[in-house]
C-alpha positions as a printed NumPy array, in Angstrom:
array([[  0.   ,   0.   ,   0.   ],
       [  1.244,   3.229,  -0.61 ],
       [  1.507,   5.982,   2.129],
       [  1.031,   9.613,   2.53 ],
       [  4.715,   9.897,   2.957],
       [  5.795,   7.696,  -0.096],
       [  3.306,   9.369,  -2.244],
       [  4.698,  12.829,  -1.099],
       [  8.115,  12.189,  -1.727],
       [  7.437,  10.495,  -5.205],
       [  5.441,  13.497,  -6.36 ],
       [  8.272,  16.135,  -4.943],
       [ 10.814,  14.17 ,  -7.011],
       [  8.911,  13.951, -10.134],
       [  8.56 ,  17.763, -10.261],
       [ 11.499,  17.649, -10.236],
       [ 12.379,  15.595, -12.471],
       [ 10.25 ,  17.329, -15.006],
       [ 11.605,  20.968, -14.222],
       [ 15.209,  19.406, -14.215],
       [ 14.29 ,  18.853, -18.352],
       [ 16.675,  15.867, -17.453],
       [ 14.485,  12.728, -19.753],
       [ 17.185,   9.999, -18.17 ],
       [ 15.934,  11.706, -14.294],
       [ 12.131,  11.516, -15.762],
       [ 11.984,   7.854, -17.064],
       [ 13.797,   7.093, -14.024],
       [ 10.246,   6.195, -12.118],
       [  9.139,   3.908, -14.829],
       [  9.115,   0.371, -15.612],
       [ 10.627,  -0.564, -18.51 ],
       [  7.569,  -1.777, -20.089],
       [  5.042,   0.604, -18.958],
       [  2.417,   2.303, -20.647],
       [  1.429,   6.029, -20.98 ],
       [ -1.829,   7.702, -22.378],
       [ -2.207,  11.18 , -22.904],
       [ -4.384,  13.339, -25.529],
       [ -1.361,  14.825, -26.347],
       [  0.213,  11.494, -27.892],
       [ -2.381,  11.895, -30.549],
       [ -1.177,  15.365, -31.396],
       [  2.249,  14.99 , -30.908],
       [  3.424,  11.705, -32.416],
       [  0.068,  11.065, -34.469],
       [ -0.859,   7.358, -32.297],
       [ -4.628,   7.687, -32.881],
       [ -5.091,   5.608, -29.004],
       [ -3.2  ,   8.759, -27.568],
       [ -1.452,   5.523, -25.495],
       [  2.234,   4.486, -25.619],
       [  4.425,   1.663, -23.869],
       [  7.742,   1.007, -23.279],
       [ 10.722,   3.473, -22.235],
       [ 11.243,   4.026, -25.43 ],
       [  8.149,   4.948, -26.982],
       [  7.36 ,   7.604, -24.193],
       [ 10.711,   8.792, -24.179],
       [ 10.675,   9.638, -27.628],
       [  7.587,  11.303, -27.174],
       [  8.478,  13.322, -23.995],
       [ 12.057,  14.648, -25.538],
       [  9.744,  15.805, -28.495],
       [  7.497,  17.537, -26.258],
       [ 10.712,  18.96 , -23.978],
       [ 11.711,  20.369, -27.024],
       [  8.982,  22.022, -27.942],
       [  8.374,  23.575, -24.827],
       [ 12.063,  24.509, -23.003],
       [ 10.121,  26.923, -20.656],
       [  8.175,  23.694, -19.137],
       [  7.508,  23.672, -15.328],
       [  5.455,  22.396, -13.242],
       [  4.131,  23.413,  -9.491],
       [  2.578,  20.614,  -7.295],
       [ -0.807,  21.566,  -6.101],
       [ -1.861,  18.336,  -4.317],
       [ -1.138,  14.443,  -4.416],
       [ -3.556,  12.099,  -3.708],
       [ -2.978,   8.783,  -3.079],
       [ -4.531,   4.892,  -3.075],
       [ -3.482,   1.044,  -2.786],
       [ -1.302,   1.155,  -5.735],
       [ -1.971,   4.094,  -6.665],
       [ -1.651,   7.868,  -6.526],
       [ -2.803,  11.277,  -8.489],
       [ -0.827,  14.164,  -8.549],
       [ -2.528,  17.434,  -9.184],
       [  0.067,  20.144, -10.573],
       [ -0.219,  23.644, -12.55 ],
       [  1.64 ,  23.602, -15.96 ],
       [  3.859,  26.47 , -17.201],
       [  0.905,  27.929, -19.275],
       [ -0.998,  27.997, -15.526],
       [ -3.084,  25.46 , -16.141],
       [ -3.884,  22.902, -13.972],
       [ -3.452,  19.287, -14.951],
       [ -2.994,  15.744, -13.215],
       [ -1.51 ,  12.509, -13.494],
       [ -2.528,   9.26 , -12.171],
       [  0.134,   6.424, -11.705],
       [ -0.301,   2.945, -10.97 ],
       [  3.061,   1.177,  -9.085],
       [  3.788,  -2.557,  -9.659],
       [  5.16 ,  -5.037,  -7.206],
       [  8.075,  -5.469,  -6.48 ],
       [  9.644,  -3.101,  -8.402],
       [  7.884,  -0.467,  -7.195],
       [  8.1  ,   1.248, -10.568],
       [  5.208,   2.696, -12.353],
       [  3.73 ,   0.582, -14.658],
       [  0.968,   2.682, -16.254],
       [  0.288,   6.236, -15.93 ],
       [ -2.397,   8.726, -17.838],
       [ -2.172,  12.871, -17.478],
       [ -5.144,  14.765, -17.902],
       [ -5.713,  18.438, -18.567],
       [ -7.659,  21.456, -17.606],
       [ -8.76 ,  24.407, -20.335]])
């Protein structure tokens, strides 16, 4: 189960991650194998399921998407969290809000699917 703590720190780190622009730092909370959905996957790299899976995949997609935007950064707002899961609730660069949900698989306690969802 996942605490308030672990959940915490995980969602202080991957802010950071993100506003470090550092992809190697960013993947570094994923499985290997997992899988990723945004609408933004659509635009971006054209996959009509707006999902992705494997390191690979998404990290192709995210380095487009850091380039595109080298003033990204992110502010926590809130994290939620669940069994194997958690939510964290952040506001964008542009100042809009947005979230992302992650689910963590045993043992590794890597994420093994995650989805981000926007505001506006």
């Amino acid at each position: 189960m996942i605490t308030k703590e672990y959940a915490e720190q995980f969602a202080y780190e991957w802010i950071a991650a993100w506003n470090s622009h550092d992809l190697e730092r960013i993947l570094s909370h994923y499985a290997d194998d997992f899988e990723f959905s945004s609408p933004f996957v659509i635009q971006i790299v054209g996959e009509p399921s707006g999902t992705l899976t494997g390191k690979q995949a998404v990290g192709a997609y995210w380095a487009k998407g850091l380039a595109r935007l080298p003033d990204l950064h992110f502010e926590l707002s809130s994290v939620l969290w669940g069994v194997r899961t958690l939510v964290i609730h952040y506001r964008r660069h542009d100042g809009r809000m947005a979230a992302e949900w992650f689910e963590f698989g045993e043992p590794s306690g890597k994420v093994t699917r995650s989805a981000a969802q926007y505001a506006g």
